[in-house]
C-alpha positions as CSV (number, residue, x, y, z in Angstrom):
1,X,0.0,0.0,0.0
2,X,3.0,2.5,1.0
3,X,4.7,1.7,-2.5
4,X,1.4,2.4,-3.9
5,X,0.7,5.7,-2.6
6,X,4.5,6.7,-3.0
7,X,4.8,5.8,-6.9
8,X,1.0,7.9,-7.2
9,X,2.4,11.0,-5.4
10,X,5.4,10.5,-7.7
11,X,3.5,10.1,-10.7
12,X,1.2,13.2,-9.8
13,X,4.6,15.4,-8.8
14,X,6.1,14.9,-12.3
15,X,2.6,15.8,-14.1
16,X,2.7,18.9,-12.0
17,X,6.0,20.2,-12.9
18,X,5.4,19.5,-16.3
19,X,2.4,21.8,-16.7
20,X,2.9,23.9,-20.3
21,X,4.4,27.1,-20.5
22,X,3.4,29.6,-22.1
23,X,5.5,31.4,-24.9
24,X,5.0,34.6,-26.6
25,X,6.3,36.9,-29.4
26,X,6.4,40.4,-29.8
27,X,7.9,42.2,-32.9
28,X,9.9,45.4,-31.4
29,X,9.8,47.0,-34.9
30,X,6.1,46.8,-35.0
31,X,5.3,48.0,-32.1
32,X,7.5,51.3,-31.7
33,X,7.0,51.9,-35.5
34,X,3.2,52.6,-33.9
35,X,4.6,54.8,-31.3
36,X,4.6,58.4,-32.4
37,X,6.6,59.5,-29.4
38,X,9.6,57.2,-30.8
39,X,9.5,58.6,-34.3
40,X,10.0,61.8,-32.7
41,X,12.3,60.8,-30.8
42,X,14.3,59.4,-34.0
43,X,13.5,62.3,-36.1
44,X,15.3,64.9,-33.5
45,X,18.1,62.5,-33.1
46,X,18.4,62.9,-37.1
47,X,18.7,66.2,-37.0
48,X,21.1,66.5,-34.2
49,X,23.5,64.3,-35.5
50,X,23.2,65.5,-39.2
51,X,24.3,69.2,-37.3
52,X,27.4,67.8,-35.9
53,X,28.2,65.8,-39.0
54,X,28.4,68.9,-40.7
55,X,30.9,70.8,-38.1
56,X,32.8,68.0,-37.7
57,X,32.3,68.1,-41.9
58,X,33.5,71.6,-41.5
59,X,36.4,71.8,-39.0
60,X,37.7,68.6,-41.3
61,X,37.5,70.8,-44.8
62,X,39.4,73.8,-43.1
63,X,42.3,71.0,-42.3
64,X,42.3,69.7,-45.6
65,X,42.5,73.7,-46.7
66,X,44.9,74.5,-44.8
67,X,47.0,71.4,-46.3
68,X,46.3,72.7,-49.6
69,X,47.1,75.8,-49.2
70,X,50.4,74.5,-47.5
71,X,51.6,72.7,-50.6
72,X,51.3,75.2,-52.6
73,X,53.1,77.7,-50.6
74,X,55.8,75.1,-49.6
75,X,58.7,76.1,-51.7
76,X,58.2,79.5,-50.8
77,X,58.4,79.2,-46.7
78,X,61.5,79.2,-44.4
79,X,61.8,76.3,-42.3
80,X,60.0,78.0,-39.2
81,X,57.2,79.4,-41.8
82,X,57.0,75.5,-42.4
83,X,56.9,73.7,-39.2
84,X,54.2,76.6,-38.2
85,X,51.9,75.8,-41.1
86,X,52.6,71.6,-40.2
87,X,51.6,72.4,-36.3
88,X,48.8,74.5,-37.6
89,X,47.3,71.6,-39.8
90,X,48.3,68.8,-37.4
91,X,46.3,70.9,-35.2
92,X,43.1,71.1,-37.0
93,X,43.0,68.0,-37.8
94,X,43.1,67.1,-34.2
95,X,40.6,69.2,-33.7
96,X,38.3,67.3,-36.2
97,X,38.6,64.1,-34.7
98,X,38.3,65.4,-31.2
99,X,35.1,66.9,-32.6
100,X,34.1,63.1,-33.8
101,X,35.2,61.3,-30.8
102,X,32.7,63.8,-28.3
103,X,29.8,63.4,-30.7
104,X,30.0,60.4,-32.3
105,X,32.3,58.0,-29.9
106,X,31.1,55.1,-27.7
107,X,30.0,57.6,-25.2
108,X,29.9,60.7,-27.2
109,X,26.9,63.7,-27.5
110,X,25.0,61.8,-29.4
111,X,24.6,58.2,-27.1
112,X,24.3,60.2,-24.7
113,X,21.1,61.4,-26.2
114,X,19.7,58.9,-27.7
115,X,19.7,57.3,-24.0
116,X,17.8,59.8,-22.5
117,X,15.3,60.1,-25.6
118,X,15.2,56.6,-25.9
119,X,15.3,54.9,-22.1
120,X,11.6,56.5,-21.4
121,X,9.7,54.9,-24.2
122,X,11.7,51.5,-24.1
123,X,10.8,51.8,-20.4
124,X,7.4,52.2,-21.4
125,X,6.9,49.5,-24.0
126,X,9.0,46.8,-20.9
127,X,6.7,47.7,-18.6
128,X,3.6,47.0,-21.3
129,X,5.1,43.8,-22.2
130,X,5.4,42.8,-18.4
131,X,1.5,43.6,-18.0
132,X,0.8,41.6,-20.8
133,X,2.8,38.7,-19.9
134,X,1.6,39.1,-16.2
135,X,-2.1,39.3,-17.1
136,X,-1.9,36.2,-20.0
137,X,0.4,33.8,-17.5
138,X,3.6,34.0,-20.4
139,X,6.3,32.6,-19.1
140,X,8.6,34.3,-21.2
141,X,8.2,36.9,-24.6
142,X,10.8,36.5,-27.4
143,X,11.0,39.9,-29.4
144,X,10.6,38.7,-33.4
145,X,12.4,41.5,-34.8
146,X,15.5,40.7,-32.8
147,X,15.1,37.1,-32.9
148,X,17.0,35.5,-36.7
149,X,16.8,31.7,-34.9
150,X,13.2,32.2,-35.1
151,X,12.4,30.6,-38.9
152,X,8.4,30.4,-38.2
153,X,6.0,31.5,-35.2
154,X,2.3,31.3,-35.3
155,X,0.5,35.0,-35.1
156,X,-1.3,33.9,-32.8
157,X,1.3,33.6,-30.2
158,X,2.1,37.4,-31.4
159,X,1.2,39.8,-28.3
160,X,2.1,42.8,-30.2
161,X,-1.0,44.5,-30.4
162,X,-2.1,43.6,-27.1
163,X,0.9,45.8,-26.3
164,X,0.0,48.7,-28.2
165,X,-3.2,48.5,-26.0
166,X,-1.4,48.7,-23.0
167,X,0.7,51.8,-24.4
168,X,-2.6,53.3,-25.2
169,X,-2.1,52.9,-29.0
170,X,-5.0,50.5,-30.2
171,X,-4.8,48.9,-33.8
C-alpha cells in the first residue's frame, strides 16, 4: 500500500511540474514603429547628428584647406614658416577628430542622447510587455524583430497589439 501511494504521489509530482508554459512573441519594430513619441524621438536624433556631422564636416574641410594651401606655398616658406603651417594643420586636424570622438564616440553627445530620448519609451513599452505577460500567464516573450533563430511563429502567439493596448495605441 506504502509503494502504492508513493509511486501515485510520484506520478502526480512529475505531471505537475510539467504543466505547459506559455511562450510569446512580440515584434519590437512593429510596435514602436506605432509609437509616435519614438518617431519623434528618432526624427530629433536625425537632425542633431546631421548638425554635428556637418561641423565635424567643417572643422575637417578647413584641415584639408589649410594642407592645400600648405603645398602650394611650400617652396616659398623658411623652415619655421614650415613647421608653423605643419603644427597648424596637425592641429586642425586634431581638432576634427576630437570633434568626432565627443559626438559620435562610444560615449559621445549623441549616445548620450539617444539614452535619455530613448530609455523612457523603451521603459514604457518593458513595462507594457510585463503587464501583458503578467495578465496572459507567459512565461517568457521573445522579441521577433530581434530574434533571426526564429524561422516560423504562429501569429497567434504574437502579443504585439495587445501591447500597443497597454501603451494606449490600439490597432
Amino acid at each position: 500500500m506504502k509503494k502504492i501511494f508513493l509511486t501515485l504521489a510520484l506520478v502526480l509530482a512529475c505531471f505537475a511540474g510539467a504543466s505547459a508554459q506559455k511562450f510569446a512573441l512580440v515584434d519590437m519594430d512593429y510596435i514602436l514603429s506605432n509609437v509616435p513619441a519614438y518617431e519623434m524621438a528618432n526624427e530629433q536624433l536625425n537632425q542633431i547628428s546631421q548638425r554635428w556631422q556637418k561641423e565635424v564636416e567643417s572643422v575637417a574641410r578647413e584641415a584639408e584647406t589649410l594642407y592645400k594651401n600648405y603645398q602650394n606655398e611650400m617652396v616659398f616658406l623658411t623652415d619655421d614658416q614650415k613647421k608653423k603651417k605643419e603644427e597648424a594643420i596637425v592641429a586642425k586636424e586634431k581638432q576634427a577628430a576630437e570633434l568626432r570622438q565627443k559626438y559620435f564616440g562610444p560615449d559621445g553627445e549623441l549616445y548620450k542622447k539617444r539614452q535619455s530620448l530613448m530609455k523612457p519609451i523603451q521603459d514604457d513599452v518593458y513595462n507594457a510587455v510585463k503587464k501583458v505577460s503578467e495578465e496572459r500567464g507567459y512565461q517568457c516573450i521573445f522579441d521577433r524583430a530581434s530574434a533571426a533563430d526564429i524561422i516560423f511563429a504562429s501569429p497567434r502567439i504574437d502579443v504585439s497589439n495587445e501591447v500597443l493596448e497597454k501603451l494606449g495605441y490600439s490597432k
